[in-house]
C-alpha positions as CSV (number, residue, x, y, z in Angstrom):
1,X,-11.4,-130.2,23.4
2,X,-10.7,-127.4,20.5
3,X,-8.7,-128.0,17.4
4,X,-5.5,-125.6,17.6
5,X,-5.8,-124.9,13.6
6,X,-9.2,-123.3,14.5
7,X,-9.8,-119.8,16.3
8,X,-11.2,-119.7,19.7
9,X,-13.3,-116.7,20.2
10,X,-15.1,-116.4,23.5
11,X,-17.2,-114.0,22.9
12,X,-19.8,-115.1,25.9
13,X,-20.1,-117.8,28.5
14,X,-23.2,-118.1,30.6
15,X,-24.0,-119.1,34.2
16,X,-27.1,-119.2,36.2
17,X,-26.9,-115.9,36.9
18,X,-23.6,-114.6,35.2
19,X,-22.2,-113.7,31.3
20,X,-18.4,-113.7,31.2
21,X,-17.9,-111.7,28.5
22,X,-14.6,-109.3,26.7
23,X,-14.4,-105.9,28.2
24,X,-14.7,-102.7,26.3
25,X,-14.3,-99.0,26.8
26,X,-17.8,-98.6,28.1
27,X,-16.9,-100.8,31.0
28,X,-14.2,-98.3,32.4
29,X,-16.2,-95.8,34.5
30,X,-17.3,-99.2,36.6
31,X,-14.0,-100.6,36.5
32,X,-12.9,-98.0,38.8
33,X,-15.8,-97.4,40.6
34,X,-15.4,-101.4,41.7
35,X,-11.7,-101.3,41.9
36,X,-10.8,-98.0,43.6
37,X,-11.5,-99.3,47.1
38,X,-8.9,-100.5,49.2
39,X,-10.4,-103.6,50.2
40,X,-10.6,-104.8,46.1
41,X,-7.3,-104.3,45.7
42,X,-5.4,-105.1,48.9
43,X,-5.2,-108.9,48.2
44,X,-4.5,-108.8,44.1
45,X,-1.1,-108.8,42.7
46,X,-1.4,-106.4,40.4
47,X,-4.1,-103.9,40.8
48,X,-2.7,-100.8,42.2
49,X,-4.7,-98.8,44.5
50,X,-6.0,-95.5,44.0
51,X,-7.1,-96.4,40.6
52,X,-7.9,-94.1,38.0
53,X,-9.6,-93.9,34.3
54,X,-6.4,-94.4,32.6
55,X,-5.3,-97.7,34.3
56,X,-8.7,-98.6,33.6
57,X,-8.5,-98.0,29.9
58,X,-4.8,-99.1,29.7
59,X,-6.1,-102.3,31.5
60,X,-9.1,-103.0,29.1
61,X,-6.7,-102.2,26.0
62,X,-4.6,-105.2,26.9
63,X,-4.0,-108.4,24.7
64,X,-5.6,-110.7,27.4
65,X,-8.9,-108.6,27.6
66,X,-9.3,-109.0,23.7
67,X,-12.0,-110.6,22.2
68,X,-9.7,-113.0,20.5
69,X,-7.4,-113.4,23.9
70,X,-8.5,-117.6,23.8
71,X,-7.2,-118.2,20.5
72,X,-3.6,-117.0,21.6
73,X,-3.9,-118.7,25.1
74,X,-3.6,-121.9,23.5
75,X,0.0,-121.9,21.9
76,X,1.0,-118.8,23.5
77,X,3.5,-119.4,26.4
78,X,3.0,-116.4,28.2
79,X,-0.8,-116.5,27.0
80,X,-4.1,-114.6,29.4
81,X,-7.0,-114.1,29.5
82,X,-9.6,-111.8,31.1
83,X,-13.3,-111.6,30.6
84,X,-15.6,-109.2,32.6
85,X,-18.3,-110.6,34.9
86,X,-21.6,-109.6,34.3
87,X,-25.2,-109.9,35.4
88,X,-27.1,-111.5,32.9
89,X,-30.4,-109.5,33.9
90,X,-28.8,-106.0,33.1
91,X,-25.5,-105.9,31.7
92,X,-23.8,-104.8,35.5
93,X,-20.2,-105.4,35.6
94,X,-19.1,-106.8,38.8
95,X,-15.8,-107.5,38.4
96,X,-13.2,-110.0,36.4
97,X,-11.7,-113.5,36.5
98,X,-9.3,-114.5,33.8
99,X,-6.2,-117.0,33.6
100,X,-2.6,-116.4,33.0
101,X,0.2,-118.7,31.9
102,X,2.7,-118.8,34.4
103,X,6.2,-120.8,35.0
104,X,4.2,-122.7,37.5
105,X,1.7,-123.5,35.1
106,X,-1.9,-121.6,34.2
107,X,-3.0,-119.7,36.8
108,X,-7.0,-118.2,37.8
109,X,-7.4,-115.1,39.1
110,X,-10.5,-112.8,39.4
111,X,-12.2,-110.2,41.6
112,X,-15.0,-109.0,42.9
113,X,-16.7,-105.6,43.4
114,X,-17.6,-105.2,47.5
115,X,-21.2,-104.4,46.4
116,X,-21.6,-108.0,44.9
117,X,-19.9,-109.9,48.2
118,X,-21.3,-112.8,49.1
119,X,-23.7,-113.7,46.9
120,X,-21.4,-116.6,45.2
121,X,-20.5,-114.2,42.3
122,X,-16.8,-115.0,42.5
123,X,-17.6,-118.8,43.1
124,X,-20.0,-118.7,39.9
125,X,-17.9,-117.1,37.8
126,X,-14.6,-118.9,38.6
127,X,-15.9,-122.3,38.0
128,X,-17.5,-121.4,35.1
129,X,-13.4,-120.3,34.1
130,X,-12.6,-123.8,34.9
131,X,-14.9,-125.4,33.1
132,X,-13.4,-123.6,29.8
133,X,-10.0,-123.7,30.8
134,X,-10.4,-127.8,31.0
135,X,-13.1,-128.6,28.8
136,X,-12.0,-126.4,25.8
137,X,-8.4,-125.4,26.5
138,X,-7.9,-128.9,27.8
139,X,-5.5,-127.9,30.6
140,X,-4.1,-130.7,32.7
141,X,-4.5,-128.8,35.8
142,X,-5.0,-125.0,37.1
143,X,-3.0,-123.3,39.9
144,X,-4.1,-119.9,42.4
145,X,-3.1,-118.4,45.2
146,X,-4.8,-116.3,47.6
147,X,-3.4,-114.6,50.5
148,X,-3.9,-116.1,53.7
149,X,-5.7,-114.1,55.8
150,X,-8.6,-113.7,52.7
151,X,-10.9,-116.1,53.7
152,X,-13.6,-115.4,51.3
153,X,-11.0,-116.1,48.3
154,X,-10.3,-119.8,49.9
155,X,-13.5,-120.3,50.2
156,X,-14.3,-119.7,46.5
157,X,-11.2,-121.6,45.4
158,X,-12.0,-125.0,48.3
159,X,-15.6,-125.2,46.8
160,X,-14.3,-125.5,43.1
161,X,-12.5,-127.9,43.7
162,X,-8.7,-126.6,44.7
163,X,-6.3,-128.0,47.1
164,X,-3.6,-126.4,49.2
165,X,0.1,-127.5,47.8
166,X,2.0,-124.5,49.6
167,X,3.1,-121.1,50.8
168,X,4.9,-118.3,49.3
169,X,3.9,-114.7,48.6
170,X,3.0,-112.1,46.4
171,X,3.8,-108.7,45.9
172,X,0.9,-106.4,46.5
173,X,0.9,-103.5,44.2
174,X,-2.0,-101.8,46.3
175,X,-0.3,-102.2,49.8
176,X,3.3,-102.2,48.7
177,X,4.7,-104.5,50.0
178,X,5.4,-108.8,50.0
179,X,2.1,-110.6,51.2
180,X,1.7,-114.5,52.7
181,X,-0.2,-116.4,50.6
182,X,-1.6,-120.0,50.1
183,X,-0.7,-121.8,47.0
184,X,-3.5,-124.4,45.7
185,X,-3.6,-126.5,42.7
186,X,-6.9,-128.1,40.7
187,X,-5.6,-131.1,38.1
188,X,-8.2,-131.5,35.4
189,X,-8.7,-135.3,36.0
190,X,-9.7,-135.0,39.9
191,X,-12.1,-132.0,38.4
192,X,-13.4,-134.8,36.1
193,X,-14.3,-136.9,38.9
194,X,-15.6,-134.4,41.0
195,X,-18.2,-133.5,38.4
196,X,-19.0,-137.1,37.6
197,X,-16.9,-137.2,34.2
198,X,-13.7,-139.0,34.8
């Protein structure tokens, strides 16, 4: 649990295999090399598909992909997050998970690049969002959706721990158009538990 007088800089997190780290300008070129396909950005809410070097930049220039984006998450309503995922053994970029304050409460999102598919990237990185979203932001519980016919994205989000509590949609800015999707929720005390903690 942090202290909200003092700053939260995130300037690395470490998995196994992963760094979650801020994105800078040198990331852009791979930003759209990952997220210019189709099949990235069908299932997001708000990557729009083509992508090009300026949504890229525009993207990485944003308050949640700041270095300093966790010390405003904390007290700022509307607060994000995004942090680029990374190989530790090279630098590579393989795509981004973040959080975003929401009405219905903080939500995870992140995505992959299709070179890096199932290897567990997304899982990795993900939990390893959890972990600091309830061990250092103390968040009483997480919310994602992901859209029901994307069963790799259920599987990440069933083997960290999250549990179906609905249906709705989103709107897909890379297919135009409203998309089914299955609402899950994560509260940090069952996380607690699960990890042998609570």
């Amino acid at each position: 649990v942090t202290s909200r007088s003092m700053p939260i800089i995130v300037p690395e997190i470490e998995t196994e295999r992963l760094r979650l780290r801020p994105l800078s300008v040198a990331d852009a070129d791979e930003i759209v090399r990952l997220v210019n396909d189709f099949d990235v950005a069908r299932y997001t809410s708000t990557i729009p598909y083509p992508y090009d070097m300026q949504m890229a930049l525009d993207f990485i220039a944003t308050p949640e992909a700041a270095a300093d984006a966790a010390s405003r998450f904390i007290d700022d309503p509307e607060g994000a997050i995004v942090l680029g995922v990374v190989l530790k053994e090279g630098d590579q970029l393989l795509g981004c998970v973040g959080l975003q304050k929401t009405p219905e409460g903080p939500e995870l999102g992140y995505w992959i690049g299709r070179d890096y598919w199932r290897r567990g990237y997304a899982s990795e990185a993900a939990g390893r969002l959890v972990r600091l979203a309830f061990e250092n932001f103390a968040l009483p519980e997480l919310i994602a959706s992901a859209v029901t016919i994307n069963d790799a994205s259920h599987r990440v989000l069933e083997k960290i721990g999250f549990a179906i509590c609905g249906t709705g949609e989103i709107h897909s800015r890379a297919q135009n158009c409203h998309l089914p999707v299955i609402h899950r929720r994560l509260k940090r005390n069952d996380w607690l538990r699960k990890i042998g903690r609570a």
